[in-house]
C-alpha positions as CSV (number, residue, x, y, z in Angstrom):
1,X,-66.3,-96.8,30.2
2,X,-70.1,-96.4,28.7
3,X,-72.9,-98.3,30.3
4,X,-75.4,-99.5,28.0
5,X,-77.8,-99.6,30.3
6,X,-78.6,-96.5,31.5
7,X,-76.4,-94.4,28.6
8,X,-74.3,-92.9,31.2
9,X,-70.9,-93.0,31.9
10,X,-69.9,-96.1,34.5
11,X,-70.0,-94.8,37.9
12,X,-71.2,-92.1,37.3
13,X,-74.2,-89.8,39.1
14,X,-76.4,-90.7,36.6
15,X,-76.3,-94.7,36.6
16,X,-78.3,-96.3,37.6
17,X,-77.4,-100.0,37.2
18,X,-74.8,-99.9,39.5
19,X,-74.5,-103.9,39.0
20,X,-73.7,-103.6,35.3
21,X,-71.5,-100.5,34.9
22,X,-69.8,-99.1,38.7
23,X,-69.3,-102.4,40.3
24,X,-69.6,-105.3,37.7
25,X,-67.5,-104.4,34.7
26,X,-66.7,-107.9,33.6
27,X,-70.4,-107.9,32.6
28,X,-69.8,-104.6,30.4
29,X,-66.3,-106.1,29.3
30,X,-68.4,-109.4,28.6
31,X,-70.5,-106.6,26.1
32,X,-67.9,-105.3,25.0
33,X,-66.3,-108.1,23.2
34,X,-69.7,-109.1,21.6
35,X,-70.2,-106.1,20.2
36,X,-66.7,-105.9,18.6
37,X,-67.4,-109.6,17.7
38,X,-70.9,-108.5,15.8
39,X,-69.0,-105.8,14.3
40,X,-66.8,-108.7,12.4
41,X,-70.0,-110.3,11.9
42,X,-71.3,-107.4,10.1
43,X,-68.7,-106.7,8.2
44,X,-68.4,-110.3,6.5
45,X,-72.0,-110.1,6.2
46,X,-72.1,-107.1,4.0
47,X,-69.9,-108.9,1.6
48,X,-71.7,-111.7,1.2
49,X,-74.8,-110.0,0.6
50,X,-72.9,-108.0,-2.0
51,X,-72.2,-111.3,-3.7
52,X,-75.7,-112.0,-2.7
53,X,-75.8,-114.5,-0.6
54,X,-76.9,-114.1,3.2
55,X,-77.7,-116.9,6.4
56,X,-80.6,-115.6,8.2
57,X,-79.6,-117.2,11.1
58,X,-76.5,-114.9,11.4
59,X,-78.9,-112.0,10.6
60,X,-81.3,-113.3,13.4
61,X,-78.6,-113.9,16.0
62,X,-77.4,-110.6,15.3
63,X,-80.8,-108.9,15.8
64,X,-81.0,-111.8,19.2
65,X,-77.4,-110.1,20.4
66,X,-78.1,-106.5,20.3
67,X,-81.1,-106.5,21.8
68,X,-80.2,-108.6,24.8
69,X,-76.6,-106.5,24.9
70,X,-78.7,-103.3,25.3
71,X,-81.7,-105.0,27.6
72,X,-80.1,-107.4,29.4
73,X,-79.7,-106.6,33.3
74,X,-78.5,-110.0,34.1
75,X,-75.4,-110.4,35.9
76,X,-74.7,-113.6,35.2
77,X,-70.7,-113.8,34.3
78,X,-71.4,-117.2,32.3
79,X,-75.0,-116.4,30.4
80,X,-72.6,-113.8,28.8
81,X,-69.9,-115.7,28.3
82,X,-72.3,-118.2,26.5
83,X,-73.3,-115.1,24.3
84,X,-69.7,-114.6,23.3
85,X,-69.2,-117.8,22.5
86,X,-72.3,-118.0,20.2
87,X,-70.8,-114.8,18.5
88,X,-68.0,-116.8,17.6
89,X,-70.6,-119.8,16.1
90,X,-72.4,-117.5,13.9
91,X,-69.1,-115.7,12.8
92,X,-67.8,-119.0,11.3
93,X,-71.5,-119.9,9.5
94,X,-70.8,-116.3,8.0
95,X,-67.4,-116.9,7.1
96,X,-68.2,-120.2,5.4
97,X,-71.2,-118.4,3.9
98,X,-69.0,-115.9,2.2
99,X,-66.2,-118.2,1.2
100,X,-68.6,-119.9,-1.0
101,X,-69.8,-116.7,-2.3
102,X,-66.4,-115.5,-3.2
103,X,-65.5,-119.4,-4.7
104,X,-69.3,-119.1,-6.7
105,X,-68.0,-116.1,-8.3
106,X,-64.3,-115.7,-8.8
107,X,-63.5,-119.7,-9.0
108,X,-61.8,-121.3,-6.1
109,X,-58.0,-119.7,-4.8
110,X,-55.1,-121.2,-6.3
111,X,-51.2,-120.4,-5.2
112,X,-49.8,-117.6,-7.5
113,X,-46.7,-115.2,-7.3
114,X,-47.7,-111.8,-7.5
115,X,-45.2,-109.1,-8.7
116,X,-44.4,-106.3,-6.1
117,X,-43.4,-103.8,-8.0
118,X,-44.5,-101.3,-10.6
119,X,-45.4,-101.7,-14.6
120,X,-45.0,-98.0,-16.5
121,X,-48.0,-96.3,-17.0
122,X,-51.1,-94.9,-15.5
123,X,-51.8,-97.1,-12.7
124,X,-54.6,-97.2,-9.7
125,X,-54.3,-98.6,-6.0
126,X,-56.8,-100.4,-4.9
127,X,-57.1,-101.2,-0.8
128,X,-60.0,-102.6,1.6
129,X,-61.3,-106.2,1.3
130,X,-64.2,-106.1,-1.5
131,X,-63.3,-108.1,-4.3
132,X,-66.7,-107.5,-6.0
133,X,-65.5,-103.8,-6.1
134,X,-61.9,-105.0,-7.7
135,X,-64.2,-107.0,-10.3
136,X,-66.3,-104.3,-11.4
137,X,-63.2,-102.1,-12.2
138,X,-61.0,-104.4,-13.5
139,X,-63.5,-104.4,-16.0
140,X,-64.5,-101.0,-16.6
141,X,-60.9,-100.1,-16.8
142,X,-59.7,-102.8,-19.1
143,X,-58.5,-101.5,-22.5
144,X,-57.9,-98.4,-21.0
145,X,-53.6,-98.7,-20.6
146,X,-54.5,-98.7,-16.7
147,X,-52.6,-101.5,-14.2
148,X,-54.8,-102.4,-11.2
149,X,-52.8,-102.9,-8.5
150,X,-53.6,-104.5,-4.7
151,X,-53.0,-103.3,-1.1
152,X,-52.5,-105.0,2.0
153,X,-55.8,-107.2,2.3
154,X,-56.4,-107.4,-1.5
155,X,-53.4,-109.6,-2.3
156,X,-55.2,-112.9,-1.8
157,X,-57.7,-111.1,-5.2
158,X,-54.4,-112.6,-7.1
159,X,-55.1,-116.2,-6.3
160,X,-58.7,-115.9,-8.0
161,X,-59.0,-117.4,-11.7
162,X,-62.0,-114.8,-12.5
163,X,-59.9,-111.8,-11.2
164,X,-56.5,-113.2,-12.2
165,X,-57.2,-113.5,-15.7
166,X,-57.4,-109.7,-16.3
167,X,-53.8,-108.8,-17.5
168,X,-53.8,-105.3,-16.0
169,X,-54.0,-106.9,-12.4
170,X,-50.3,-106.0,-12.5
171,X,-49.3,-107.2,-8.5
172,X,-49.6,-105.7,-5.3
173,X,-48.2,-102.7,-4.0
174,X,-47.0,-101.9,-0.5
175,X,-48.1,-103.8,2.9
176,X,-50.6,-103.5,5.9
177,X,-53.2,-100.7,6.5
178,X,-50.7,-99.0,9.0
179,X,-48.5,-97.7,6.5
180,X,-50.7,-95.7,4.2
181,X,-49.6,-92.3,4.3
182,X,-46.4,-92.9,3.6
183,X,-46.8,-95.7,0.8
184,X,-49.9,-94.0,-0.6
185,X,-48.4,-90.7,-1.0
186,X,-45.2,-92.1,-2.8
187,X,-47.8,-93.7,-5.4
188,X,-48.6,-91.5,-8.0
189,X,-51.4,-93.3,-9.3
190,X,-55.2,-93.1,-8.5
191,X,-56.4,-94.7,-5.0
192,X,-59.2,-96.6,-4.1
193,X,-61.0,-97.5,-0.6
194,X,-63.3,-100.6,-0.5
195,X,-63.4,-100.6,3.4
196,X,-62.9,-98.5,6.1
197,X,-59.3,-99.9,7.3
198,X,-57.9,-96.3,5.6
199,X,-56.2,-93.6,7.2
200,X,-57.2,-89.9,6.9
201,X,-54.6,-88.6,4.6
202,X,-52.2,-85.8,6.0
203,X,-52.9,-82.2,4.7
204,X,-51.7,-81.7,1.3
205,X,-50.4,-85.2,0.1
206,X,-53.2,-87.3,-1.4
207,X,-56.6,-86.6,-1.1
208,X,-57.3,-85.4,-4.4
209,X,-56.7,-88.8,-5.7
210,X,-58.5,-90.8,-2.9
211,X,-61.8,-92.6,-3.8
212,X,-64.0,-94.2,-1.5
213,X,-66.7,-96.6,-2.3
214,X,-70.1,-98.8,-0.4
215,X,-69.9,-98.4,3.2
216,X,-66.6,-96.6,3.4
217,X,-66.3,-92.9,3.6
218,X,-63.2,-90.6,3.8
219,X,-64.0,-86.6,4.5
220,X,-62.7,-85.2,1.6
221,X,-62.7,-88.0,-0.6
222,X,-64.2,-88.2,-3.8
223,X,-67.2,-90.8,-3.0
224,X,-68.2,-93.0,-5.6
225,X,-72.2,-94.7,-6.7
226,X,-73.0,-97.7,-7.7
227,X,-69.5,-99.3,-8.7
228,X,-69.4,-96.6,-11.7
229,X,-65.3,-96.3,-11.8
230,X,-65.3,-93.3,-14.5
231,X,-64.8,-91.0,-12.3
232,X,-61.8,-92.8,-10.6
233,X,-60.4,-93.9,-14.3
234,X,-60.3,-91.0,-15.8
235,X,-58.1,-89.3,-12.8
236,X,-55.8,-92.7,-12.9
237,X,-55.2,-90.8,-16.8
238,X,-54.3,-87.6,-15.9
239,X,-51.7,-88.2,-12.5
240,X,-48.0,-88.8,-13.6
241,X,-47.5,-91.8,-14.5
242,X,-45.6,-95.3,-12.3
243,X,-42.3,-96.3,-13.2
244,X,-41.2,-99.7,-14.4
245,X,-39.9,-100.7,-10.9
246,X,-39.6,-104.6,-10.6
247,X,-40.0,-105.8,-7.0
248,X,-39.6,-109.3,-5.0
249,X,-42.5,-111.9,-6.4
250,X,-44.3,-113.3,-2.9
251,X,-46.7,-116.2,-3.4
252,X,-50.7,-116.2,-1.9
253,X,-53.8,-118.0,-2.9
254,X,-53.8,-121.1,-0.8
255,X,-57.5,-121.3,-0.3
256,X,-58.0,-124.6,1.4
257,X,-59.1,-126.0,-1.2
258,X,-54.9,-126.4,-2.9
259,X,-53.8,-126.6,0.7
260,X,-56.0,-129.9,0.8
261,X,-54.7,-131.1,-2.9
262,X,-51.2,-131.4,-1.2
263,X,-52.5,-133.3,1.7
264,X,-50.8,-136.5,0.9
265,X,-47.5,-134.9,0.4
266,X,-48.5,-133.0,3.8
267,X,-49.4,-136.0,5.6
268,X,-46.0,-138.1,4.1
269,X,-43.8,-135.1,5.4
270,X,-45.6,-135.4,8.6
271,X,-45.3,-139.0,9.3
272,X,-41.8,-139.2,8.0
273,X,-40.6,-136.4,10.8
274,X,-39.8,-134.3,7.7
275,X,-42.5,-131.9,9.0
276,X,-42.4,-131.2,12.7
277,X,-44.9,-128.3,13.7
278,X,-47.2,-125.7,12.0
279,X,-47.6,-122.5,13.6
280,X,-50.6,-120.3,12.0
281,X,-49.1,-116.6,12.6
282,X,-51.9,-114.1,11.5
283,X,-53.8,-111.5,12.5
284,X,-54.4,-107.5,12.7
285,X,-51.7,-105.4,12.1
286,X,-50.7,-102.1,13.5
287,X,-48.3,-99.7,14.4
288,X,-47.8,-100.0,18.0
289,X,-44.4,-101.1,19.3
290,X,-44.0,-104.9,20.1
291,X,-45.2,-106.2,16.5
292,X,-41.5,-106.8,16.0
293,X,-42.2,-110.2,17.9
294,X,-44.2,-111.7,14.7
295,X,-41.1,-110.9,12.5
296,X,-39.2,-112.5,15.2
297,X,-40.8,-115.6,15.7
298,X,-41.6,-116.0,11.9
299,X,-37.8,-116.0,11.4
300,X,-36.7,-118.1,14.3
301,X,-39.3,-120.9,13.3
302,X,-37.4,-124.5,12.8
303,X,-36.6,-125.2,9.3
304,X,-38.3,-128.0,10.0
305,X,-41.8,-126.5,10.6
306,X,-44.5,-124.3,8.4
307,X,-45.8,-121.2,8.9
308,X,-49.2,-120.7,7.5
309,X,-50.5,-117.0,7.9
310,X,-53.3,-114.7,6.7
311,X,-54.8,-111.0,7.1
312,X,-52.2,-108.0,7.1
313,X,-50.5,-109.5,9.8
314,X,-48.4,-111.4,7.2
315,X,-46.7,-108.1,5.7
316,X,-44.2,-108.8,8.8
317,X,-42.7,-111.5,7.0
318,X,-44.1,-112.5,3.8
319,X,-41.5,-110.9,1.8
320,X,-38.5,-113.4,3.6
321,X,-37.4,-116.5,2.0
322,X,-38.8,-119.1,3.7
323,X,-37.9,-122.1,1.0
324,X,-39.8,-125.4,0.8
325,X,-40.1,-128.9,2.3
326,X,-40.5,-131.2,-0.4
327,X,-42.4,-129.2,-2.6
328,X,-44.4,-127.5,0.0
329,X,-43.9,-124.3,0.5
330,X,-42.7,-123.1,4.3
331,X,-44.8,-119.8,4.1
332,X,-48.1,-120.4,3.5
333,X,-50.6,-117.2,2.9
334,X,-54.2,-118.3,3.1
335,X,-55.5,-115.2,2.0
336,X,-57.8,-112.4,4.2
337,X,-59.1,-112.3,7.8
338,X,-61.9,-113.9,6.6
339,X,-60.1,-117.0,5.2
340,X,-59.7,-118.2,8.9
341,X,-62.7,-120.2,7.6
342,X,-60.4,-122.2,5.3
343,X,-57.3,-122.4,7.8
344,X,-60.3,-123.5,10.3
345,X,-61.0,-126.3,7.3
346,X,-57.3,-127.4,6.6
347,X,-56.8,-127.7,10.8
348,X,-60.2,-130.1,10.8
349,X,-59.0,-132.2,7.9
350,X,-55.6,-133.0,9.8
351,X,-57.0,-133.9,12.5
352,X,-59.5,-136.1,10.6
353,X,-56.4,-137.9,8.5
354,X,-54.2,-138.3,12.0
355,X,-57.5,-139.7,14.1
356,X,-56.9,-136.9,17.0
357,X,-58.3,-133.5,17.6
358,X,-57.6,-130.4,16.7
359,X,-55.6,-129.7,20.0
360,X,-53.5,-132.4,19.3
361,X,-52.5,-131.7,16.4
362,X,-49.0,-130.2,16.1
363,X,-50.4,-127.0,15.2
364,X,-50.1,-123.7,17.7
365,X,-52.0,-120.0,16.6
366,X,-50.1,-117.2,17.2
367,X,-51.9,-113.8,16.7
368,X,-51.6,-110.7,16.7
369,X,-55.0,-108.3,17.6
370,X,-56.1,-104.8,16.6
371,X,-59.3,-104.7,15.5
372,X,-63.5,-106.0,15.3
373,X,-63.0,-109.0,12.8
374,X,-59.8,-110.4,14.7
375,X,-62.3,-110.4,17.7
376,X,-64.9,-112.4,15.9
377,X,-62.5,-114.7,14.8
378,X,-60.7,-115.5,18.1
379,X,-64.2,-115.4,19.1
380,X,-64.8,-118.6,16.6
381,X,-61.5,-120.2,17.6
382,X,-62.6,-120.3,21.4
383,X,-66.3,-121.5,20.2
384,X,-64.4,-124.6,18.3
385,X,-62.9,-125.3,21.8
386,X,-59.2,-124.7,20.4
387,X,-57.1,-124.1,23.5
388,X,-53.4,-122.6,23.5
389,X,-53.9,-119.8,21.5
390,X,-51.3,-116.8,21.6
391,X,-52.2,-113.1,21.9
392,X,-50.3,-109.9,21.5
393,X,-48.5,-107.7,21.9
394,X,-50.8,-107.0,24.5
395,X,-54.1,-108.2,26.2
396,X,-57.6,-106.2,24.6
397,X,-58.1,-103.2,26.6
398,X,-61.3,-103.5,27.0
399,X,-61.4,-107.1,28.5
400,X,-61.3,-107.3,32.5
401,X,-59.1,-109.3,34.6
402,X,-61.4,-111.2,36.0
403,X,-63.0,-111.4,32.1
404,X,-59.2,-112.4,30.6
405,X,-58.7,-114.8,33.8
406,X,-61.9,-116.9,33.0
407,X,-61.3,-117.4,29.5
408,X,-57.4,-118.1,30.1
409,X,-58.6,-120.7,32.9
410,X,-61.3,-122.3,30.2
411,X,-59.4,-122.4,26.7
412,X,-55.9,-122.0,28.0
413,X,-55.4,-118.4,26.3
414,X,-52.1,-116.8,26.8
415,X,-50.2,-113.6,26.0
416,X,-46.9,-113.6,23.9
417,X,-44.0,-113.1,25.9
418,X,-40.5,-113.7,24.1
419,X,-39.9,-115.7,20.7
420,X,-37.9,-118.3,22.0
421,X,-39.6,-118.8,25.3
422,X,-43.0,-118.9,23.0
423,X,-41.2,-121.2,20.5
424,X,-39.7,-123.3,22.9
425,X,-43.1,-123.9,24.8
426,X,-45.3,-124.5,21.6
427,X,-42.6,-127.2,20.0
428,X,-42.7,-129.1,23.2
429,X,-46.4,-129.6,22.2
């Protein structure tokens, strides 16, 4: 472990806060998680200011947060703990802050069934999270016989008016970030990067077609400037051609905003018993083993319940039929990470309607955690005082005992352990 306050290793010779790094590592676990936490932070922050619109009191806390994370020789479990928890404040003012952003431009989310498989003809893959990006070359590329197609976190660009309307957004190809090499070197079509959850290609499969863009980088890649797509379109021209391959429709776009324009039929279903629980299953993706328990529990959910999920998490399941409950849909996909914000806003409205809080609502979170944003957003959930929350496969490496034992004892945080015990547990809520 790396002390930040001396810039040596912890424990060793040459620390020489022995209080923050040796012998106190909650307080550099405490760090830790709020500088993965800013890291979210950051990240929805660039997109907003992309879309142009920033809230300088995220941009101040963040200046506030780094500077006390390097400085600060206080030992004081709870002053940091307060930190984190601010962390998680800011990271929902930026998550509404880019919301709106997103709505201003591209019209609020509405449900929609994207296509999963292939159109024939030239075709270009388009992965990350930046829909600004997706914009620019849906336009550059229109008229040009090209199909735009999503990846993994750019399904939910489907549920947007301003983005569906272009007819060569032709569906969404493949699932999470984790399977890349192997889905992208099966498409034949151009690829483009809009963030950095992308995998260094093996030797010899793809990297002559990979394009990165903004922030993200790939070493090898063919970086492009200022959202000018030529490059990128005219390689999309000359690689083989898709097939016509028609896949499995799935449905996303349930901003808050349509989830709210069914809450009378939400609230009737709930009163009448027809609707027991909801279980929000989202989160991080990733490859290692015990991800199989988000497939699980999805499927073993009550037909009596609904699921409402978001991030890449949801390529575990999305594709099963989960059928409806009067009209509402079982499986509902909310859209990125950063539409926690309107999950955050459908959770607040119930509890408004049903004169209770959130906690008692019938509502569990089950999540699964890999990554910077996923901290930031548990982060937010913990800051909203939401208590109950499941983790997995397994605890953050990088949180403490002592540091996982205080926040387990305060919000009631808990690790998965088996579907059914899990299942059983959360319905007895």
């Amino acid at each position: 472990m790396f002390c930040y306050q001396c810039e040596q290793t912890a424990g060793g010779t040459g620390c020489t806060r022995s209080g923050v790094c040796g012998k106190n590592e909650d307080i550099q676990s405490l760090q830790d998680l709020l500088l993965f936490g800013l890291k979210g932070i950051a990240a929805y922050a660039y997109h907003a200011r992309e879309l142009g619109a920033r809230d300088e009191e995220v941009d101040k806390f963040m200046h506030e947060a780094l500077f006390k994370t390097v400085t600060n020789v206080s030992f004081d479990l709870n002053d940091h703990l307060g930190m984190v928890l601010k962390c998680g404040e800011m990271n929902l003012r930026i998550m509404e802050t880019l919301d709106k952003a997103h709505a201003q431009r591209f019209g609020n989310p509405m449900p929609v069934e994207v296509e999963t498989g292939t159109r024939k003809g030239p075709g270009i893959l388009v992965t990350g999270h930046d829909l600004l990006d997706l914009y620019e070359l849906l336009k550059q590329a229109e008229g040009t016989g090209i199909n735009i197609y999503t990846h993994s976190e750019m399904l939910p660009a489907h549920g947007y008016p301003e983005l569906r309307k272009f007819k060569h957004l032709s569906g969404n190809y493949g699932g999470a970030w984790q399977e890349q090499k192997k889905e992208f070197a099966q498409f034949s079509g151009a690829i483009l990067a809009t963030t950095n959850c992308v995998l260094i290609p093996p030797e010899n499969t793809y990297l002559d077609r990979l394009f990165t863009i903004g922030i993200t980088g790939v070493p090898g890649a063919t970086h492009l400037k200022d959202r000018d797509f030529s490059l990128l379109i005219k390689k999309a021209k000359d690689l083989p051609q898709l097939p016509e391959a028609p896949g499995k429709k799935i449905m996303t776009g349930f901003h808050h905003t349509a989830i709210l324009g069914l809450a009378d039929k939400i609230i009737g279903a709930v009163k009448s018993g027809k609707i027991r629980h909801f279980f929000l299953i989202g989160g991080c993706d990733g490859a290692k083993p015990g991800r199989n328990y988000y497939t699980e529990f999805a499927e073993k959910v009550p037909q009596d319940c609904v699921i409402l999920t978001l991030a890449c998490g949801k390529y575990r399941f999305n594709k099963l039929d989960f059928g409806e409950i009067d009209g509402i849909p079982r499986l509902i996909d909310i859209g990125q990470c950063n539409n926690a914000y309107s999950a955050i806003q459908v959770a607040v409205a119930l509890a408004k309607v049903f004169n209770c809080s959130v906690n008692e609502l019938p509502l569990s979170f089950v999540l699964s955690w890999f990554e910077q944003k996923a901290v930031a957003i548990l982060l937010t959930l913990l800051y909203l005082g939401i208590k109950g929350i499941r983790i997995g496969p397994t605890p953050p490496a990088f949180i403490t005992p002592n540091v996982l034992k205080v926040i387990q004892d305060k919000f009631d945080l808990k690790l998965i352990t088996t579907a059914d015990e899990d299942l059983k547990q959360m319905l007895s809520k």
